[in-house]
N, C-alpha and C positions, 0 to 999 in steps of 0.2 A: 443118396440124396443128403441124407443126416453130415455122410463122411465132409460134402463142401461146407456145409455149416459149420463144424467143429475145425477143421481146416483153418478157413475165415477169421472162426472168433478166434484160433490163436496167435492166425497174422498179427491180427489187432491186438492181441495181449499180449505180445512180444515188442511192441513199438515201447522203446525206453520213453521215450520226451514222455509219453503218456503218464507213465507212475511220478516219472519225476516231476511233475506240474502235479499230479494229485498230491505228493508230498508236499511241494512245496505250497499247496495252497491249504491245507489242512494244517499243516505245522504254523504258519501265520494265524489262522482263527485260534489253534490253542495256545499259542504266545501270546495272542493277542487279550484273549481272555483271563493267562494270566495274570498278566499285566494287570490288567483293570480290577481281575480278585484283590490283587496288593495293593492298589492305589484306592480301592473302595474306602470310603470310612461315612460315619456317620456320629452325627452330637444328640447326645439324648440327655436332659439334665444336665449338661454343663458338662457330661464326661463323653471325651472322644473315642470310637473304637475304631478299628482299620481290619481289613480282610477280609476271612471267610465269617472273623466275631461279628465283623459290622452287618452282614447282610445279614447275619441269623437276629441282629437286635431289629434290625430295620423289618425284617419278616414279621417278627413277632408285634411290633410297635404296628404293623399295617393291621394284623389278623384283628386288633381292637378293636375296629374303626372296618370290619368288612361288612357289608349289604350296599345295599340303595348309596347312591352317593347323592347328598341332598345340601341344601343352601346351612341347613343345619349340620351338617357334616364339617362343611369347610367353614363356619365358624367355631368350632369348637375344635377344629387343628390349630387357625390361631390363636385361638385363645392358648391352647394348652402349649402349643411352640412359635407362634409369633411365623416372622417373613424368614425366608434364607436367603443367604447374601453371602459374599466373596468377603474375606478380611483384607487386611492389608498387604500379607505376603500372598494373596491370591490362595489361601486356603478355606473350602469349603464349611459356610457355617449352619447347621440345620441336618433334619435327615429325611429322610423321601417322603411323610409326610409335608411336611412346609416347603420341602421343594415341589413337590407336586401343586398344591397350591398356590402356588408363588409363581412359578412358571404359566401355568394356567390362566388361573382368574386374577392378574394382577397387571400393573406395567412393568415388570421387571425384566422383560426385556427389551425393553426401549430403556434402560437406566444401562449405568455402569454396573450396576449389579453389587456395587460394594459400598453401600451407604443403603442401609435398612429404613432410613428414614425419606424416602425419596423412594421407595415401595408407596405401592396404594392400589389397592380393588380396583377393578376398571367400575365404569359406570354406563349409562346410557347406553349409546349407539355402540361402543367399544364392547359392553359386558354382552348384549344381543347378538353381536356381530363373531365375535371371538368364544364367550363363555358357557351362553345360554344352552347347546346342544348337548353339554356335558349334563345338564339337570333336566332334560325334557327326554330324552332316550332309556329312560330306566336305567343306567350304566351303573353295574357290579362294581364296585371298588374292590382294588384287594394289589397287591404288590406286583406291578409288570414292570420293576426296572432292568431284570434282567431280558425278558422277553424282548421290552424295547430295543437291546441291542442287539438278540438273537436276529429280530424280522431284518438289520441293518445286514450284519455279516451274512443270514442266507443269503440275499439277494448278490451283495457283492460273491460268493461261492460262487455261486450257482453259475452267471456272467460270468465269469473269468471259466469255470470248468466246461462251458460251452467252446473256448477259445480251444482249450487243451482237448475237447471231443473234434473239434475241427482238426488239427493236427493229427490226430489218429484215422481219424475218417476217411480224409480226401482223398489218399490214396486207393480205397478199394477198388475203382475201375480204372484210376489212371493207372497206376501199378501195372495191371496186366497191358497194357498199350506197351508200357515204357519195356515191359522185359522180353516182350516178344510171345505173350501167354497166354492172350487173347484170342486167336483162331483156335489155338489146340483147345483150352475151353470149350468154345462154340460149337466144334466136331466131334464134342464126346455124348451120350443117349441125350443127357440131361441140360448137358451145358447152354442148352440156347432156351431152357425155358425155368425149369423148377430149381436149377442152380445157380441160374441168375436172381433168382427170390431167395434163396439160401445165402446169398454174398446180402444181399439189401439185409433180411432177419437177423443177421450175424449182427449187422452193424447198428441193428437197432437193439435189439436186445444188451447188446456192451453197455450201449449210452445209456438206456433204465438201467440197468443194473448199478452202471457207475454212479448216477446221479443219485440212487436210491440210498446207495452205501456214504455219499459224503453226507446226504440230508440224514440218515441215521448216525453217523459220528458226530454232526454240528450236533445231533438230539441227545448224543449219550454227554458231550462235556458239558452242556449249556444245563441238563439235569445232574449232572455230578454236582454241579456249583450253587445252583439258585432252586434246585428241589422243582417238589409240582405246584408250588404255592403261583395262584395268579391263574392259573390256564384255564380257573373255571369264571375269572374276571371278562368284562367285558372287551371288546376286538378294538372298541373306540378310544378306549384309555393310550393305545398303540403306536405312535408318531408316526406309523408306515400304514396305519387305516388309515381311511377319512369316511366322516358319515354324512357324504353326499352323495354317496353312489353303494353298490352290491360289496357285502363283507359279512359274512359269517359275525354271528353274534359272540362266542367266547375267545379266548384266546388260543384256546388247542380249536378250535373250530378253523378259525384263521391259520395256524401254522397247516393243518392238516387239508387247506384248501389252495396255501403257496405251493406245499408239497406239491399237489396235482399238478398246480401249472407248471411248475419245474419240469416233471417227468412230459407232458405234451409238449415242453419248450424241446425235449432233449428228441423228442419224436421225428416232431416239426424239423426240426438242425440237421438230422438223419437222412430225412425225405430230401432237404434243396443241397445237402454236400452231396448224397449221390447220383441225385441228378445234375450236377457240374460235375463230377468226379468222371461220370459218363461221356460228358463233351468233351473232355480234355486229353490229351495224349499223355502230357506231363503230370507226376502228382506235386511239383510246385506251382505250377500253373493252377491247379485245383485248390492249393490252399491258397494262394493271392485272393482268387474268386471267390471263392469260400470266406473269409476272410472278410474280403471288400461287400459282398451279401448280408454277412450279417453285423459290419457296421452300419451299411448306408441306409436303416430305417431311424438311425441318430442323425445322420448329416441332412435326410430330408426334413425331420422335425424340427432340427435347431436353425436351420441355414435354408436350403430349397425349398421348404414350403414356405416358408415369410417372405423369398424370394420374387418366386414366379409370380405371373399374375394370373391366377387360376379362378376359374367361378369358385366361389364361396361353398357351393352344395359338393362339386366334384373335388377341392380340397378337404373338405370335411372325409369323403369318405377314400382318399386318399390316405390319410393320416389313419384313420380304422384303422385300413389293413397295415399301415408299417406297423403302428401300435399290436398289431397280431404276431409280430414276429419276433424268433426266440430274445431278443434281447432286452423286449418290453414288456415280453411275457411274464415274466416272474414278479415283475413290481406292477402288476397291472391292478394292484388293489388303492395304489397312491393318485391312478387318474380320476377317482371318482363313478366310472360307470356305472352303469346300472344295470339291473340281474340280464334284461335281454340282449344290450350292448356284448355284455361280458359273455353269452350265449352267443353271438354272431362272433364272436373274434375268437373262441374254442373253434365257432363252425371253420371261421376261415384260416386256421393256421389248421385243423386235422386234412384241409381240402392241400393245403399246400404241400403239406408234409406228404399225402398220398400222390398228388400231382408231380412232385419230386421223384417218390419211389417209382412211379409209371414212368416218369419222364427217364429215370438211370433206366431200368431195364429195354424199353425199346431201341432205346440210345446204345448202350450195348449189345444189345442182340442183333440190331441192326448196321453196328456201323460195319 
């Protein structure tokens, strides 16, 4: 039984596209982070740094200023560095103190950004509406500029490495149609029950495995460069949180609960490629469907559902379920839900993803 398992996984680990999309999608987040270590810089006192020097001044300029983040807090970053603002040749002036502040509780971004003087606090309805939840949540302060851009590139990973898990995938039962491999299969002790579960575990086990291994490479560069500073800060400081729905309160809390969705997302993917993979004779035909599945809970949200003219209650829970599915899976901390919502949409992608997996095996045992 073991033998079709290990079989399986090597089909699957012998498909070139596969590594070569994991390469090339891991070589761009650490180019890309590169990049951003050399083009980092930050102004402290009037003197510039750039690099790996700038984030360890801007680490240390944060660790001052860590606890409660209070009305008193962000007056005494301006006092002590005033607004940040663009110069003239569009070079940044300020460092993640006052730009955090600035960005935040300010209008600067409804300005051009490069006239300090045209800065101003929000007020009123603007500082309630915009600023307020940052001082009513108890929020940790402490340095997440790196983190902010880790929660950006998992999400982009993760979507795109489901693209490159479909590639590898879809062929598992097309495959045996197209070579003629599928009766002898079916005729052998095991093939029409516990080997058909052995082809489904292969393929599910690759994709956790796989996905586990790029979320611990994004972890190994993203801590080579910006350290552990931050991960015991608050999840709301985060541009990819929001605290109007369910999010883990620190920041390792939150990466360590995308992680989850990632790996359910890579589950779910698993469950509806092989159950298409099973209805298809061809395995290009399996990846088109494949493919056209798990874009079209983007084409219903942006386009079909604004479309049709659907009751209100049944487009509501229309949208749930696309929102459950692997592509919205991963950034499902930016909708807002809330703890039981985000319970009903784990319920209904594990139902899909098993629905799937039932659906390839009879599908195959029976055609």
């Amino acid at each position: 039984m073991w033998t079709i398992w290990k079989e399986e996984l090597y089909k699957i680990k012998s498909r070139k596209i596969i590594w070569l999309g994991v390469f090339l999608l891991l070589a761009f987040a650490t180019i890309r982070l590169y990049n951003e270590c050399c083009h980092y810089t930050t102004t402290i006192d009037e003197t510039v740094y750039r690099g790996q020097e700038a984030i360890r001044q801007d680490k240390a300029l944060a660790s001052r200023y860590l606890g409660l983040l209070t009305e008193d807090t962000i007056a005494q970053i301006y006092k002590d560095y005033g607004f940040f603002y663009y110069d003239a040749n569009g070079n940044a002036i300020g460092n993640y103190l006052n730009r955090f502040v600035t960005e935040e509780f300010t209008n600067f971004l409804q300005t051009d950004g490069n006239n300090p003087d045209e800065i101003h606090f929000r007020e009123g309805a603007e500082w309630e509406h915009n600023c307020a939840y940052l001082l009513e949540n108890e929020v940790r302060f402490d340095y997440v500029y790196g983190w902010n851009d880790f929660a950006e590139m998992y999400v982009l990973i993760i979507l795109a490495l489901f693209v490159v898990l479909i590639l590898g995938l879809s062929p598992v039962f097309a495959e045996e149609y197209q070579l003629k491999t599928a009766d002898i299969l079916r005729t052998t002790r095991r093939g029409r029950a516990s080997g058909i579960w052995m082809k489904i575990l292969a393929s599910a086990c690759f994709a956790v495995a796989l996905t586990l291994g790029a979320c611990a490479y994004l972890w190994g560069i993203y801590l080579a460069v910006y350290g552990v500073q931050g991960l015991d800060a608050s999840s709301i400081l985060l541009n990819f949180a929001t605290p109007f729905g369910y999010c883990p309160e620190s920041v390792l809390g939150f990466f360590l609960y995308i992680t989850c969705l990632g790996i359910i997302g890579a589950l779910l993917l698993t469950g509806m490629v092989a159950g298409i993979s099973a209805a298809c004779h061809s395995p290009f035909l399996a990846l088109i469907l494949a493919l056209s599945g798990y874009l079209f809970p983007v084409v219903w949200i942006k386009i079909l559902g604004r479309m049709l003219p659907l009751d209100m209650a049944l487009s509501r829970i229309i949208s749930h379920f696309m929102t459950s599915m692997p592509i919205y899976l991963p950034m499902s901390t930016g909708f807002g839900f809330s703890a039981n919502q985000m319970a009903l949409h784990l319920c209904i992608a594990l139902a899909v993803g098993a629905g799937g997996m039932f659906t390839g095996y009879y599908r195959f045992r029976r055609h």
